[in-house]
C-alpha positions as CSV (number, residue, x, y, z in Angstrom):
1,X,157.6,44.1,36.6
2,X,160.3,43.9,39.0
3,X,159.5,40.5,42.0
4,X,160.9,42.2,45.1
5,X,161.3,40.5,48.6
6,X,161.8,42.0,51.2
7,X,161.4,40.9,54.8
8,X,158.9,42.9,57.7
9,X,160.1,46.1,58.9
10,X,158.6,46.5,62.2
11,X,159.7,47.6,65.7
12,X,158.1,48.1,69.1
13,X,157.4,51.3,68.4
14,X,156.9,51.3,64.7
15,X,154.5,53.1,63.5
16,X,155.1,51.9,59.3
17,X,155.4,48.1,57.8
18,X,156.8,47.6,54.8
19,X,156.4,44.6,52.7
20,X,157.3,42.8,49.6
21,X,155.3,41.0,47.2
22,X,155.5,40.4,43.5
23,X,153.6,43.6,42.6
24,X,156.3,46.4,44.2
25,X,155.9,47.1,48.2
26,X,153.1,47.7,50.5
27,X,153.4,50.4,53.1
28,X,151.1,49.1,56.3
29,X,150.4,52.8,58.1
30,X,149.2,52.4,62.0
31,X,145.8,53.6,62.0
32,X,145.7,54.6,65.8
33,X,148.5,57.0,66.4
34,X,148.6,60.6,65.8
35,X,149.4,61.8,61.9
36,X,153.0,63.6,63.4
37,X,154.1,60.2,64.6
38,X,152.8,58.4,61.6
39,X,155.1,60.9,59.6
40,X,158.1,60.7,61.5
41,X,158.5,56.7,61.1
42,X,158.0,57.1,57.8
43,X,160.6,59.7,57.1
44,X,162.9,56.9,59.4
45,X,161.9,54.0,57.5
46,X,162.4,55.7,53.9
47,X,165.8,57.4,55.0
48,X,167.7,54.3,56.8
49,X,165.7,51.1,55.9
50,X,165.7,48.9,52.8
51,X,168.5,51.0,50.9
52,X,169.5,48.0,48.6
53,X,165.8,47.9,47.8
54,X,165.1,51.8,48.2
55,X,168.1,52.7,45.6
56,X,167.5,49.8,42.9
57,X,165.1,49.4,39.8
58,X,161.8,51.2,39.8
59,X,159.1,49.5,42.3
60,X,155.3,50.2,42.6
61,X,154.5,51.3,46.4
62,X,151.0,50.5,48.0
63,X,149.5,52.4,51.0
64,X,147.3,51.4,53.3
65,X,145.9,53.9,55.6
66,X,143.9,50.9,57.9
67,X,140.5,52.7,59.2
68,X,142.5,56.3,59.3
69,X,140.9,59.4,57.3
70,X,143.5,61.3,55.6
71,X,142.9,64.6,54.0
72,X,144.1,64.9,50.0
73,X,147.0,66.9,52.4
74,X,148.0,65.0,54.4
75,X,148.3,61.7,51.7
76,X,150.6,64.5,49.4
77,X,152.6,64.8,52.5
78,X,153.0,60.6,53.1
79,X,153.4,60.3,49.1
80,X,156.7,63.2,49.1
81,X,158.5,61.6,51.6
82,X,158.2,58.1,50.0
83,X,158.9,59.9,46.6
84,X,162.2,60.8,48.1
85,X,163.5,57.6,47.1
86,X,163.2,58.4,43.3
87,X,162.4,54.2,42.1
88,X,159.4,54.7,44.4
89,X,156.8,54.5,42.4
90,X,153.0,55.0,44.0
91,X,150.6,52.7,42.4
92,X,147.9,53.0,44.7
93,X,146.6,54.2,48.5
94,X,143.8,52.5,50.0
95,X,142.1,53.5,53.3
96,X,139.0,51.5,55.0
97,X,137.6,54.8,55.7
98,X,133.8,55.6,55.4
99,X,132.1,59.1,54.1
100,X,130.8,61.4,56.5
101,X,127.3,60.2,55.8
102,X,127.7,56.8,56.0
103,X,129.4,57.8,59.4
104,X,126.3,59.4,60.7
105,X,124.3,56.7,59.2
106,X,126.5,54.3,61.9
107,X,126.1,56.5,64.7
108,X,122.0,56.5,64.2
109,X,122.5,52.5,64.6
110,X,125.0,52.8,67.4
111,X,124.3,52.6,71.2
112,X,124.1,55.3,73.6
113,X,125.3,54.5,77.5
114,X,124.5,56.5,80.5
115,X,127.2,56.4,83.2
116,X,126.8,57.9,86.7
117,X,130.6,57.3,87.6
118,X,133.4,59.6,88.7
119,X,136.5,58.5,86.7
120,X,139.5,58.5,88.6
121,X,143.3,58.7,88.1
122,X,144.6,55.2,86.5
123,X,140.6,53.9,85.6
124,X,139.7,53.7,81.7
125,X,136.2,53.8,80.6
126,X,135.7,52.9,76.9
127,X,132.3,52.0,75.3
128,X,131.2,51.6,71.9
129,X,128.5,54.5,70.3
130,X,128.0,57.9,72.3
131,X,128.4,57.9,76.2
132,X,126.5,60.5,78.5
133,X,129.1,60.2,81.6
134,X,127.4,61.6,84.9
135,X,130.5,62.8,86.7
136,X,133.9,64.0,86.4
137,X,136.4,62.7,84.5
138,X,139.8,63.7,87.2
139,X,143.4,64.1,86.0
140,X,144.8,60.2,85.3
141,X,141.4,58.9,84.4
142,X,140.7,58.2,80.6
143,X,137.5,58.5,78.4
144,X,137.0,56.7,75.3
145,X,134.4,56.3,73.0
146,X,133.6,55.3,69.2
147,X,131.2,58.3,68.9
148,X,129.9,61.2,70.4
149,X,131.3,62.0,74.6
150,X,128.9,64.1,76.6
151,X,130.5,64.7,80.4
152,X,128.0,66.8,83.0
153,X,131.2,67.3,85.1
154,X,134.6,68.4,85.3
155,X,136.6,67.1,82.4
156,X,140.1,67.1,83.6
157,X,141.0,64.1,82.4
158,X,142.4,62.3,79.1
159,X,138.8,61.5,76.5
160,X,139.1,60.2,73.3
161,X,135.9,60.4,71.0
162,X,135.8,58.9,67.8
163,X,138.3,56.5,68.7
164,X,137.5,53.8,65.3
165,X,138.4,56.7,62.9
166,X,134.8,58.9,62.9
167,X,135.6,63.0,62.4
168,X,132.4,63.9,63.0
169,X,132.5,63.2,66.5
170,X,132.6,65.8,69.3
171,X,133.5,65.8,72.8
172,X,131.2,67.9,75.2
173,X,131.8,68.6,79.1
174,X,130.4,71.1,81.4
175,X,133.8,72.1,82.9
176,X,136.9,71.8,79.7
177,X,139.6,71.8,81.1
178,X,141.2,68.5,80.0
179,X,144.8,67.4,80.1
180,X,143.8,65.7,76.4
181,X,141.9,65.7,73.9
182,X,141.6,63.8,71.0
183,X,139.0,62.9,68.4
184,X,139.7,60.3,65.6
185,X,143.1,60.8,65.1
186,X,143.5,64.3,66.0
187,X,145.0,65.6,69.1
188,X,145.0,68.7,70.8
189,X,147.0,68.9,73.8
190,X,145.6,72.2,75.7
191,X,147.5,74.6,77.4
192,X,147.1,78.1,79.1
193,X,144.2,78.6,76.9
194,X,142.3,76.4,79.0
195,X,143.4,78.7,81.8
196,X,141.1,81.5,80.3
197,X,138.3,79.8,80.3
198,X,134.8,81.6,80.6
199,X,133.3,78.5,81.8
200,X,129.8,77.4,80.8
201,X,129.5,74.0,78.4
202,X,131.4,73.8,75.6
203,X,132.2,71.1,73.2
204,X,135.6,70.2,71.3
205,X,134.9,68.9,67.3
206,X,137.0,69.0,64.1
207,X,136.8,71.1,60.7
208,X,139.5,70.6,58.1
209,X,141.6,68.7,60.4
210,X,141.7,70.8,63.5
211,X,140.5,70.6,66.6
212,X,138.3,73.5,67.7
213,X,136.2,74.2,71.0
214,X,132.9,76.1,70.7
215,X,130.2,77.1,73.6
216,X,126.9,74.8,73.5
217,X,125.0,76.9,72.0
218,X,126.8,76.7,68.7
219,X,126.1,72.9,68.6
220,X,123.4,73.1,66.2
221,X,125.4,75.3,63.5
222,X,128.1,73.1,63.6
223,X,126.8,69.9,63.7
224,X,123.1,70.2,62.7
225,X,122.6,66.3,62.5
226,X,123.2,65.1,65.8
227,X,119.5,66.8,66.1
228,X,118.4,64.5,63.8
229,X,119.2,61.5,65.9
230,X,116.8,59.2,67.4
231,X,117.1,56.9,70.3
């Protein structure tokens, strides 16, 4: 087994830490930025960091994936780029990530809040469980939630459902036509198809890793459970 040191690897912006220990190295991954971003400091760190370590004998890599939920995708796409450096060995990749039922099981024990509020530009609302927000969410103002977000209003705003890692949430508003979206780590950053909007409520939710937006009435296809809860 090959003892490697190596010393933090982190920046402002960084988005991967790398550290030694006697086993090989352990890749920290940021757990609340967007997958693309994740990528690209990773493709950074593995092309111009460490070369005296990233060119030597063969070392055992670690990956930790914090509370983010990566698809058996999207963990072939982190492994090639490490494999890139042909000593880089994965050994294992651990992730503090729960299964979709286990998730629901959470959200049947989490909190609901009813808000009659008008969010404005520059305000943040952030609650943990599902939030019912009686108003409009305006462009500047930002919506965050650890489960389901329900808006009776104009959602023109910046909401983020979902925000501890859980897929299964969805985002719901009366009026979409947000300047963001995001749900877990997933984001969707609408454009003209907003524009052609015809109206009525519709929700935003995931499958397979993207982000999808469905009228109302398809709410109980899709996501069957959220019947199910009790208050």
């Amino acid at each position: 087994m090959v003892s490697v040191e190596v010393k933090q690897v982190t920046t402002a912006k960084s988005k991967v830490t790398i550290k030694g220990t006697k086993e090989g190295l352990v890749f920290f991954m940021d757990d609340t930025c967007s997958f693309e971003e994740l990528l690209t400091d990773l493709r950074e760190k593995i092309e111009h960091s460490h070369q005296q370590i990233l060119s030597g004998p063969l070392i055992r890599v670690s990956l930790k994936l914090g509370k983010r939920y990566c698809s058996p995708e999207q963990q072939e796409q982190l492994t090639d780029i490490i494999r890139q450096k042909g000593n880089l060995v994965i050994h294992t990749i651990d992730a503090d990530v729960i299964s979709k039922e286990e998730a629901f099981a959470e959200r049947l024990k989490s909190t609901f809040s009813i808000q009659v509020h008008t969010v404005r530009s520059g305000q943040v609302l952030e609650f943990e469980g599902d939030l019912l927000l009686l108003g409009d969410v305006n462009p500047g103002g930002t919506v965050r939630a650890t489960g389901n977000i329900y808006i009776l209003g104009n959602l023109r705003g910046y909401v983020h459902a979902g925000f501890k890692g859980d897929t299964q949430a969805i985002i719901a508003a009366a009026v979409m036509a947000p300047t963001q979206l995001r749900i877990a780590d997933v984001i969707s950053k609408p454009g003209e198809e907003w524009a052609s909007s015809s109206g009525g409520t519709e929700f935003a939710y995931l499958e397979d890793g993207t982000m999808l937006v469905a009228k109302m009435n398809y709410l109980p296809r899709i996501r069957p459970e959220l019947g199910e809860r009790k208050h």
